[in-house]
C-alpha positions as CSV (number, residue, x, y, z in Angstrom):
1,X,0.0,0.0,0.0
2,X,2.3,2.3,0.7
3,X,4.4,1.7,-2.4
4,X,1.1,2.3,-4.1
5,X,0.6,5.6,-2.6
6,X,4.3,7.0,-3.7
7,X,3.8,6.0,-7.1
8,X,0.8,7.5,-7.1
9,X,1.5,10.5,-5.9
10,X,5.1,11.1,-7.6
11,X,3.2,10.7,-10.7
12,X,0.4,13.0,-9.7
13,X,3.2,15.1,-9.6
14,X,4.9,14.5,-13.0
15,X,1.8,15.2,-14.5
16,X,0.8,18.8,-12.7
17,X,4.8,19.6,-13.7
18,X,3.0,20.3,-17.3
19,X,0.7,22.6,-16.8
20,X,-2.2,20.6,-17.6
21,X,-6.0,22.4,-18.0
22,X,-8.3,22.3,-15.1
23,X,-10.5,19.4,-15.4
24,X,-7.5,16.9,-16.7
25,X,-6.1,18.0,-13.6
26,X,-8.8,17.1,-12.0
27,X,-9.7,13.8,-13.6
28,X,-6.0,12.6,-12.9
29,X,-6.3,13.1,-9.3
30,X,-8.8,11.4,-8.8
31,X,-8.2,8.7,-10.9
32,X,-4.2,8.6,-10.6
33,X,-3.5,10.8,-7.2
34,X,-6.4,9.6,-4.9
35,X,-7.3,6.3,-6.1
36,X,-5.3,4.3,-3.4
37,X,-8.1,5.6,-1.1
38,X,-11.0,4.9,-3.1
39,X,-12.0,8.9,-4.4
40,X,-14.6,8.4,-7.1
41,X,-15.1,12.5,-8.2
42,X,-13.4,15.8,-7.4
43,X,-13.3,19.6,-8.1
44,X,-11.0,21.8,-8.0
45,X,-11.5,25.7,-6.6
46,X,-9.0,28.5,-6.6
47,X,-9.4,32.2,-4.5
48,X,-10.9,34.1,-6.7
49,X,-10.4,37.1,-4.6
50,X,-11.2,37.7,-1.1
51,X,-14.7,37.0,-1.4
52,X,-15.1,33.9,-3.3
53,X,-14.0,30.5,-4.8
54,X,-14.0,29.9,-8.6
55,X,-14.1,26.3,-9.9
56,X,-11.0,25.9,-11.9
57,X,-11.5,21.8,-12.5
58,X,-13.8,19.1,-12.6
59,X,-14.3,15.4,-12.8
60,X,-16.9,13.3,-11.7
61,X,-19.5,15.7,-11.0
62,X,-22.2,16.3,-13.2
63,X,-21.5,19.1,-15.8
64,X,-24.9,20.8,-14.3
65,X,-23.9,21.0,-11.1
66,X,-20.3,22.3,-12.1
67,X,-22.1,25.0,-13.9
68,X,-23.9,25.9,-10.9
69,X,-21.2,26.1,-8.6
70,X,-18.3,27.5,-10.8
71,X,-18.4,30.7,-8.1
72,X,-19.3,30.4,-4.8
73,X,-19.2,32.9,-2.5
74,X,-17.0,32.2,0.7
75,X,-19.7,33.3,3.0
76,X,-22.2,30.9,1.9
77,X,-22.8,28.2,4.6
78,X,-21.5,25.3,2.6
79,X,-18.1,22.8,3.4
80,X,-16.5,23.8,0.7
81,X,-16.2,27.4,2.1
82,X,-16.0,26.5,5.4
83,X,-12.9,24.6,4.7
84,X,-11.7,26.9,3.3
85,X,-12.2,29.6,5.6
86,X,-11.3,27.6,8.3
87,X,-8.3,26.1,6.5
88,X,-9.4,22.5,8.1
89,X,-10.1,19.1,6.0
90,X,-14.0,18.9,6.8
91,X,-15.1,15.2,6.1
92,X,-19.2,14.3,6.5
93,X,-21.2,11.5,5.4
94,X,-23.2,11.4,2.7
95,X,-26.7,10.6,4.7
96,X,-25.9,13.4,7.5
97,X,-25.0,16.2,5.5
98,X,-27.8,18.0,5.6
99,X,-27.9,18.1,9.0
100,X,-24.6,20.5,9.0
101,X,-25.6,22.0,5.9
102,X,-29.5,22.2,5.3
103,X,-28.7,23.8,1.5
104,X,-26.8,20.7,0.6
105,X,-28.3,17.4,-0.7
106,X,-26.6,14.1,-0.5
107,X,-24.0,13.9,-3.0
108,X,-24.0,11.9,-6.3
109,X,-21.3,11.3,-8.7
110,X,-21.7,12.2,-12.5
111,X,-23.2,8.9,-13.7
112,X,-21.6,9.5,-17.3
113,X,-18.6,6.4,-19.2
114,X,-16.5,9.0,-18.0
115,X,-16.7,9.2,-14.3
116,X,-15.7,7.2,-12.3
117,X,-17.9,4.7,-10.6
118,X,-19.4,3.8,-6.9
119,X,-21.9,4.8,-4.5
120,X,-20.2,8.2,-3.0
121,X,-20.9,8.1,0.8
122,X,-18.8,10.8,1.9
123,X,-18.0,14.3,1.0
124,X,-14.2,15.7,1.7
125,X,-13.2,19.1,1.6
126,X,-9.5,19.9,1.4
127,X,-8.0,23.3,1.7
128,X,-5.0,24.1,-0.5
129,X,-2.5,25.9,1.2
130,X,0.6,27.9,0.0
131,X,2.9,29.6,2.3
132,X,0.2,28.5,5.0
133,X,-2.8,30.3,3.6
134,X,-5.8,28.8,1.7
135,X,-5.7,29.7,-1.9
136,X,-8.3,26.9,-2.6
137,X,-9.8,24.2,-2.0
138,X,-10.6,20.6,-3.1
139,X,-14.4,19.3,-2.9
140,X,-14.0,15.0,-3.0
141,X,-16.7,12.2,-2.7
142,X,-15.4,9.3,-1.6
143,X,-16.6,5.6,-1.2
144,X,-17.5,3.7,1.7
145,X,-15.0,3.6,4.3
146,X,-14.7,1.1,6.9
147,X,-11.6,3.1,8.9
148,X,-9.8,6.1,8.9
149,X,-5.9,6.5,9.6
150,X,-3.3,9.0,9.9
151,X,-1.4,8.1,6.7
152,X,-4.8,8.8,5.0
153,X,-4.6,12.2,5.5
154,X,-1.5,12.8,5.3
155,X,-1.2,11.2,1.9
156,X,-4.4,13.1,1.1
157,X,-2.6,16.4,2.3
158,X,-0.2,15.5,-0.2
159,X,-1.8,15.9,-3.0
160,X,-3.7,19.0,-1.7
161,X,-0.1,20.3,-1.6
162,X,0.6,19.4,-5.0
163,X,-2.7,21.5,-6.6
164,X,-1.3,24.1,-4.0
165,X,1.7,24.5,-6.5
166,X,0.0,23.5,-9.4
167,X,-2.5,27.0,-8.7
168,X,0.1,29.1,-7.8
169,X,1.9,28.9,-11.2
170,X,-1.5,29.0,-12.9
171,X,-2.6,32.4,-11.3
172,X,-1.6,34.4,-13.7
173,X,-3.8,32.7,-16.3
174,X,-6.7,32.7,-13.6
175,X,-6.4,36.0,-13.2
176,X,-6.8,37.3,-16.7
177,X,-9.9,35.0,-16.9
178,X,-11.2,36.2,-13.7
179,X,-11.0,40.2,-14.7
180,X,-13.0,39.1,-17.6
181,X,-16.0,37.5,-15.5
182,X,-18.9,39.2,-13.9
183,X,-17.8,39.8,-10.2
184,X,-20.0,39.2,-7.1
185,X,-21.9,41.5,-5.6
186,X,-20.3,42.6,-2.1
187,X,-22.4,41.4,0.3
188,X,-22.0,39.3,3.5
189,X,-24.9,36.8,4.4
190,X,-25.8,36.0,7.7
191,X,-28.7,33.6,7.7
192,X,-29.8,31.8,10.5
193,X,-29.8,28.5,10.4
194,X,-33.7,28.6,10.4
195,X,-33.6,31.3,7.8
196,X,-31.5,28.9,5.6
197,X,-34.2,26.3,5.8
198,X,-36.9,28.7,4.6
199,X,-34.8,29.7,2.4
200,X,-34.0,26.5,0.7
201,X,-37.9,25.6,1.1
202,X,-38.2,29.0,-0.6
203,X,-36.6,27.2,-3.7
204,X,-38.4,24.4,-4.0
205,X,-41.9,26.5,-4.1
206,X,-43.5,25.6,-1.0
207,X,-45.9,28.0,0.8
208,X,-45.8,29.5,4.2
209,X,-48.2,27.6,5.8
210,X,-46.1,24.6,4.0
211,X,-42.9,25.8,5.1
212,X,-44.5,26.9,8.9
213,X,-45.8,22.7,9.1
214,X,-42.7,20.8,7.7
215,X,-40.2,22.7,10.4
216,X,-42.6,22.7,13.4
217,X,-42.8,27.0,13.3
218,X,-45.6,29.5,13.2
219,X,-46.7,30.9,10.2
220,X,-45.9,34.5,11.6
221,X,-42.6,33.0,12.3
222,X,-41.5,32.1,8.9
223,X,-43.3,35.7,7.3
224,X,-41.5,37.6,9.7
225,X,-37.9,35.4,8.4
226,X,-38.8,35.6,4.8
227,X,-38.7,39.5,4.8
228,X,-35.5,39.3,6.8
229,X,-34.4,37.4,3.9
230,X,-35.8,39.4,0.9
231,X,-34.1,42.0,3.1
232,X,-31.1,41.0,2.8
233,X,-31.2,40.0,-0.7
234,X,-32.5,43.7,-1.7
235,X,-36.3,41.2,-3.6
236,X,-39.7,41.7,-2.7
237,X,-41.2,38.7,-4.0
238,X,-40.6,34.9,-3.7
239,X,-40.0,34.3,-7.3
240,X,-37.1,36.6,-7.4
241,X,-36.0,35.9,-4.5
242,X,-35.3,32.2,-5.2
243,X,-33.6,33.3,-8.3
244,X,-31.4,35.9,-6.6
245,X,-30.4,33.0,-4.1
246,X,-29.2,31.4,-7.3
247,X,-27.2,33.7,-8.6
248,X,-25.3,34.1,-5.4
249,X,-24.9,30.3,-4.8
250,X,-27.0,30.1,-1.9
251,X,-29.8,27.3,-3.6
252,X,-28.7,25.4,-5.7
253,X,-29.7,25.7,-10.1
254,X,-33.1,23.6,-9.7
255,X,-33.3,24.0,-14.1
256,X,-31.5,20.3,-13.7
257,X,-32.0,17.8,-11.2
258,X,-29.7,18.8,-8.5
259,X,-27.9,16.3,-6.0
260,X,-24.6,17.7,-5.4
261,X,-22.4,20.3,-3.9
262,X,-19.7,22.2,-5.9
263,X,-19.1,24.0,-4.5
């Protein structure tokens, strides 16, 4: 095993030395870099600025989801961004992660010939460091796990070091792209965990009464928290409300079925 690991990661490596686009990046480490401890999907964010994360590579997930979640705000209550805020690996299960994270469904991998394949039962989110400070992050699924060791994640810190380089000496080129995309509005958001709940509820068309029954709350409860919200998000209706949530990457894009973060 752990001559398996070193030649997995030495020619991880070998292949970020050529400068390889995004999502071939991507695809090798989880195919080549990670597969020793059973990774079946994987994006890659860089900084973006101080205010949000940009997807920069993808493999696994489904190009719908990718599309998205290319920009995510740091502030949104997600693992992605809390790993990388925190710059701590954040590991969860699959089936109690939206209990941690009430936007987030249960993650699926891109069922397409070229993912890879297995039921994804945990999500993994990996800050990349340089000099010490987060200037990304990786979002993993990984399979079913019966144990957990050091070596794990040390060999998965590894390869988080490894994109670490690989994004510092693709900045430059990040950059130029980035000055050429539509920024993010400056805003901070502070929902409440409750306030998330509607909100997400919000997106899925439910009424107030039907929002006020499934979470145990008053009706006056959840009126009072949905103008806090449109409040906060500068709408005055529920319609564009949802939709402005979507542009910011607090809901997820519910035009395609939507089972995964990107975060």
């Amino acid at each position: 095993m752990e001559r398996d690991r070193a030649a997995a990661l030495a020619g991880f490596v070998r292949f970020l030395s050529g400068n390889p686009h995004g999502d071939a990046a991507a695809r090798t480490m989880v195919l080549g870099g990670l597969a020793p401890y059973g990774f079946i999907a994987g994006q890659i964010y860089a900084m973006g600025g101080t205010e949000h994360l940009e997807l920069v590579g993808n493999f696994g997930y489904p190009d719908a989801d990718a599309a998205a979640f290319r920009r995510i705000a740091v502030s949104v209550p997600l693992p992605i961004c809390d790993a990388f805020t925190s710059a701590r690996t954040i590991a969860i299960a699959s089936d109690s992660i939206s209990e941690h994270y009430p936007l987030v469904a249960a993650p699926t991998p891109d069922e397409s010939e070229h993912a890879a394949q297995g039921p994804a039962t945990r999500i993994v989110c990996v800050p990349t460091l340089w000099s010490e400070t987060p200037i990304g992050v990786l979002s993993l699924l990984q399979e079913s796990r019966t144990d957990d060791d050091a070596d794990e994640w040390s060999y998965v810190d590894g390869i988080s070091s490894a994109v670490a380089m690989w994004l510092n000496n693709q900045r430059p080129t990040l950059i130029d792209h980035w000055k050429r995309a539509a920024p993010l509005p400056h805003r901070e958001f502070t929902l409440s965990d409750r306030q998330r709940k509607i909100l997400f509820m919000i997106g899925d068309n439910m009424t107030n009464s039907e929002i006020a029954r499934k979470l145990g709350y008053s009706i006056p409860t959840v009126k009072k928290d949905l103008q806090e919200i449109m409040k906060m998000l500068g709408t005055q209706d529920r319609r564009v409300t949802a939709g402005r949530a979507r542009e910011l990457g607090l809901l997820p894009d519910r035009r395609a079925p939507r089972e995964v973060i990107a975060t």
